[in-house]
C-alpha distance (Angstrom), angle and dihedral (degrees) to the residues before:
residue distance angle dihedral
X1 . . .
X2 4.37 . .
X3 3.74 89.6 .
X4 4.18 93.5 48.6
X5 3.98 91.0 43.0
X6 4.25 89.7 52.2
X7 3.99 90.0 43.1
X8 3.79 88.4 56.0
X9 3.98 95.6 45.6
X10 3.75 90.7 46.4
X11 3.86 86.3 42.8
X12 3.79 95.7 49.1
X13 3.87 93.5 44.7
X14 3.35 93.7 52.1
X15 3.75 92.7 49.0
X16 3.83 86.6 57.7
X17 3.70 95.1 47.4
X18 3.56 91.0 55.9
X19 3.89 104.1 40.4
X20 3.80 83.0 56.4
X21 3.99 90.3 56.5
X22 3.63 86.8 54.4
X23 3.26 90.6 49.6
X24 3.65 92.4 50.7
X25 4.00 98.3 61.7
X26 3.91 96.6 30.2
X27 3.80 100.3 -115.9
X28 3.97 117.7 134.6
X29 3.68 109.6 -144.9
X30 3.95 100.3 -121.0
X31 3.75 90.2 51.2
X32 4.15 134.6 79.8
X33 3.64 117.8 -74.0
X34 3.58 113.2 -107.8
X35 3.97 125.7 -95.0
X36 3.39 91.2 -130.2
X37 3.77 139.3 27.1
X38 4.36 112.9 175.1
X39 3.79 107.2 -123.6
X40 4.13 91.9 -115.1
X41 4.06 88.0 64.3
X42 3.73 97.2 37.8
X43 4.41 89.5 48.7
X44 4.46 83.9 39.9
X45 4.66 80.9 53.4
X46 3.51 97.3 41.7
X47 3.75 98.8 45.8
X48 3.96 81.1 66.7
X49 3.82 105.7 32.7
X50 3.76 96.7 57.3
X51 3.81 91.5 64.5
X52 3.53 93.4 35.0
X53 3.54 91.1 64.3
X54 3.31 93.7 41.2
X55 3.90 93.1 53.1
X56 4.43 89.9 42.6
X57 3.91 83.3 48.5
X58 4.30 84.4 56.0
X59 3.18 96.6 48.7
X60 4.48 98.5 51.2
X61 3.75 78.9 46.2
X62 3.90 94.7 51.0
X63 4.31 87.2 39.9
X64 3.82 89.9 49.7
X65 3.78 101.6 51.6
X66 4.18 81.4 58.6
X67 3.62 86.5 54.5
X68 3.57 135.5 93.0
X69 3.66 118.0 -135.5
X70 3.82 114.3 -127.3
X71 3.60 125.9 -170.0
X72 4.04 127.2 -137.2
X73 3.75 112.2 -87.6
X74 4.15 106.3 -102.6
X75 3.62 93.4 12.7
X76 3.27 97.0 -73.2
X77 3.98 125.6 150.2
X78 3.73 124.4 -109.6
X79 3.56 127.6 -118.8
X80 3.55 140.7 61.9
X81 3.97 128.5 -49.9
X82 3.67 117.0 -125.6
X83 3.85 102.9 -108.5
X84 3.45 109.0 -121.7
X85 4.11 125.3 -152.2
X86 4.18 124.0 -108.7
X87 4.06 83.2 -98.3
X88 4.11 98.4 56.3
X89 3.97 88.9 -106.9
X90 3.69 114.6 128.8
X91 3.56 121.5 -118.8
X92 4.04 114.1 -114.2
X93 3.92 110.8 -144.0
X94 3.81 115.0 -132.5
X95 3.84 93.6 -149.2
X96 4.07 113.6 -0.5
X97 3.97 108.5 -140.3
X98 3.77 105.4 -99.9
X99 3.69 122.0 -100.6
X100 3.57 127.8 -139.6
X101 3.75 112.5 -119.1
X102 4.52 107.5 -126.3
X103 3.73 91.1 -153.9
X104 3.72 155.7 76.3
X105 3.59 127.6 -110.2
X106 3.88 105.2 -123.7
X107 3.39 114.7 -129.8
X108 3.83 119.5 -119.8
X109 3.62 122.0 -118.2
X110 3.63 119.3 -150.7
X111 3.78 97.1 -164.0
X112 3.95 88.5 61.8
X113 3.22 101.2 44.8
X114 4.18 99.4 54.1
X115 4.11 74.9 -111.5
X116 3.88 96.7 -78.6
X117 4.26 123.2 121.5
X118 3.65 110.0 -128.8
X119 4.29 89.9 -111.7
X120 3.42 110.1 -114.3
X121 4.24 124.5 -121.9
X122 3.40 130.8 43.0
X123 3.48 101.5 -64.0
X124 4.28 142.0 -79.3
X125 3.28 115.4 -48.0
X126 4.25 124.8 -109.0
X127 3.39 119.1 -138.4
X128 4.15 126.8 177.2
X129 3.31 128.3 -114.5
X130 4.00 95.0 -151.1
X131 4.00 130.7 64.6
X132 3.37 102.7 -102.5
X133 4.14 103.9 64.3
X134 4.33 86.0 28.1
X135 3.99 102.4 129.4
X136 3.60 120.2 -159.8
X137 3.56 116.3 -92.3
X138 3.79 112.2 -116.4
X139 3.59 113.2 -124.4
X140 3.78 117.4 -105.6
X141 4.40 121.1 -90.0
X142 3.57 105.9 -143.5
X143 3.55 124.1 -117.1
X144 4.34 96.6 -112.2
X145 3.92 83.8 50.2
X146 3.78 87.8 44.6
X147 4.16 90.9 58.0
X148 3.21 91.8 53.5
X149 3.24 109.9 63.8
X150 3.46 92.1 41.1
X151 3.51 97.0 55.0
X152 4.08 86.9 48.1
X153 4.15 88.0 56.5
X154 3.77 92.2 45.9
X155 3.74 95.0 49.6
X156 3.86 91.0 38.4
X157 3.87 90.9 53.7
X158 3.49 85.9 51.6
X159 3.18 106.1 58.4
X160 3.61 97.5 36.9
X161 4.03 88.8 60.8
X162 4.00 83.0 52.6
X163 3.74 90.5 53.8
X164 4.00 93.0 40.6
X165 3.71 78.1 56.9
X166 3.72 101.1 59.0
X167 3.87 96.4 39.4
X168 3.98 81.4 56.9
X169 3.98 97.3 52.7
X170 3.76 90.3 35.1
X171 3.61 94.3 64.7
X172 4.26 109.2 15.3
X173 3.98 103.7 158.6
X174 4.15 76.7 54.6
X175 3.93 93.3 53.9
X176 4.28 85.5 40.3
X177 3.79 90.0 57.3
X178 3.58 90.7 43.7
X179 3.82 91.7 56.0
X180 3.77 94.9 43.7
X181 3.81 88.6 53.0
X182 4.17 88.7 50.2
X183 3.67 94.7 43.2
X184 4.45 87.7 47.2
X185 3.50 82.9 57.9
X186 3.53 102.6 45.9
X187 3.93 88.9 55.9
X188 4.00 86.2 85.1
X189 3.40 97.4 37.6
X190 4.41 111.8 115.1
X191 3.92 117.7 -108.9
X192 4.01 114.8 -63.1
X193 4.03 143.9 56.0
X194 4.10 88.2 -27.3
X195 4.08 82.6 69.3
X196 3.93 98.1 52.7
X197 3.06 124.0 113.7
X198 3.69 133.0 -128.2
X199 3.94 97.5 -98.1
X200 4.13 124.8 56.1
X201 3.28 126.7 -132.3
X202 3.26 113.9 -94.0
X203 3.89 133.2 -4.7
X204 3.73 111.4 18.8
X205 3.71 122.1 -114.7
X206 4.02 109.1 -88.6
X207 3.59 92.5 21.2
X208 4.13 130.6 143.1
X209 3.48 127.1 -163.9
X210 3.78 90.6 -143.2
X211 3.85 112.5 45.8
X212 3.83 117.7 -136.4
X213 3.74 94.4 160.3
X214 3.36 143.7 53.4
X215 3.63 98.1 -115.2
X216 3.65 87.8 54.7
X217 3.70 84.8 64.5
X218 3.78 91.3 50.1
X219 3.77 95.5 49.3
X220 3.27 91.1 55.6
X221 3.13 108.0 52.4
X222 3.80 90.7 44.2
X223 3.29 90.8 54.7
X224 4.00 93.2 56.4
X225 3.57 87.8 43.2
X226 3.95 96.1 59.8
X227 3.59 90.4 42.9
X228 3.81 102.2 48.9
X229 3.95 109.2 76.7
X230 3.53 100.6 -127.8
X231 4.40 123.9 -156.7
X232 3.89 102.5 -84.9
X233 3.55 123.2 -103.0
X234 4.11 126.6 -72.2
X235 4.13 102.1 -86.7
């Protein structure tokens, strides 16, 4: 009864943290993320999302571990089937509803990596020399043009991590089931990152070692929580 009594504190202050960031930049949660977010209110958001994740992403952890994994009836795989039109042709989403990611971002050590990223993409480009495999140049964007869609990606990444968010604290023994299913499959999964689990050694993503916000509070103590083995549940 302890445990379920801090989940919903953490749950409903967390709730309250983030309903005030939407309030902040004007964007209601069932609508289209903006076009354009300045930099000062995107920085003033993220400052407080990053832990907040971190602390929601606790708290599934903490709810899961008092959960008992149950497989699909028949051996079949959970989640939903892609709906599929009268004709047999899949339906193509516009804009999929935003998931919240389960997991820790590891942290990147220089001194095992030689102190080089891994470079992102799919490689350089080849181009030929001669006529024959000579592509057309494309013609220039310009740099105003440029800004603007950049800006547009930030803010819509933004926001979609804020919406992620709610869907996540709306519906946590969902999100809990969700991770038990991951981590179940991750059991038989060879040596390396696809046997992590959800939390990183060490200090959690977003987190400062001297609290000036409430959410610095929350992460905290969410991260003790999911790290403390607590008496199992009643029955």
């Amino acid at each position: 009864m302890e445990a379920e009594r801090t989940i919903s504190y953490h749950r409903a202050a967390l709730l309250r943290l983030l309903t005030g960031l939407f309030a902040l930049i004007g964007f209601a949660p069932d609508r289209d993320a903006p076009s354009l977010l300045p930099s000062f209110l995107r920085n003033m958001v993220l400052r407080d999302l990053l832990p907040a994740e971190s602390a929601t992403r606790r708290l599934v952890f903490f709810l899961a571990r008092r959960m008992h994994f149950v497989p699909a009836p028949d051996g079949r795989k959970h989640g939903r089937r892609r709906v599929r039109e009268k004709a047999g042709i899949r339906q193509e989403q516009k804009d999929p509803a935003p998931v919240f990611w389960l997991f820790d971002r590891r942290k990147f050590f220089t001194e095992l990596s030689n102190g080089q990223r891994v470079p992102k993409g799919s490689g350089p480009a080849i181009r030929f020399f001669d006529e024959r495999g000579r592509t057309p140049r494309p013609e220039p964007v310009p740099q105003d043009v440029q800004d603007a869609i950049q800006e547009a990606a930030r803010a819509r990444r933004v926001c979609r991590r804020m919406q992620a968010l709610l869907r996540a604290l709306d519906d946590m023994p969902a999100q809990a089931r969700r991770l038990l299913r991951v981590m179940e499959r991750r059991k038989t999964a060879p040596a390396g990152p696809g046997r992590y689990g959800p939390l990183r050694p060490g200090a959690p993503p977003g987190f400062r070692d001297v609290p000036v916000r409430e959410v610095d509070e929350l992460l905290s103590e969410c991260d003790l929580m999911a790290r403390t083995r607590w008496p199992p549940p009643d029955g």
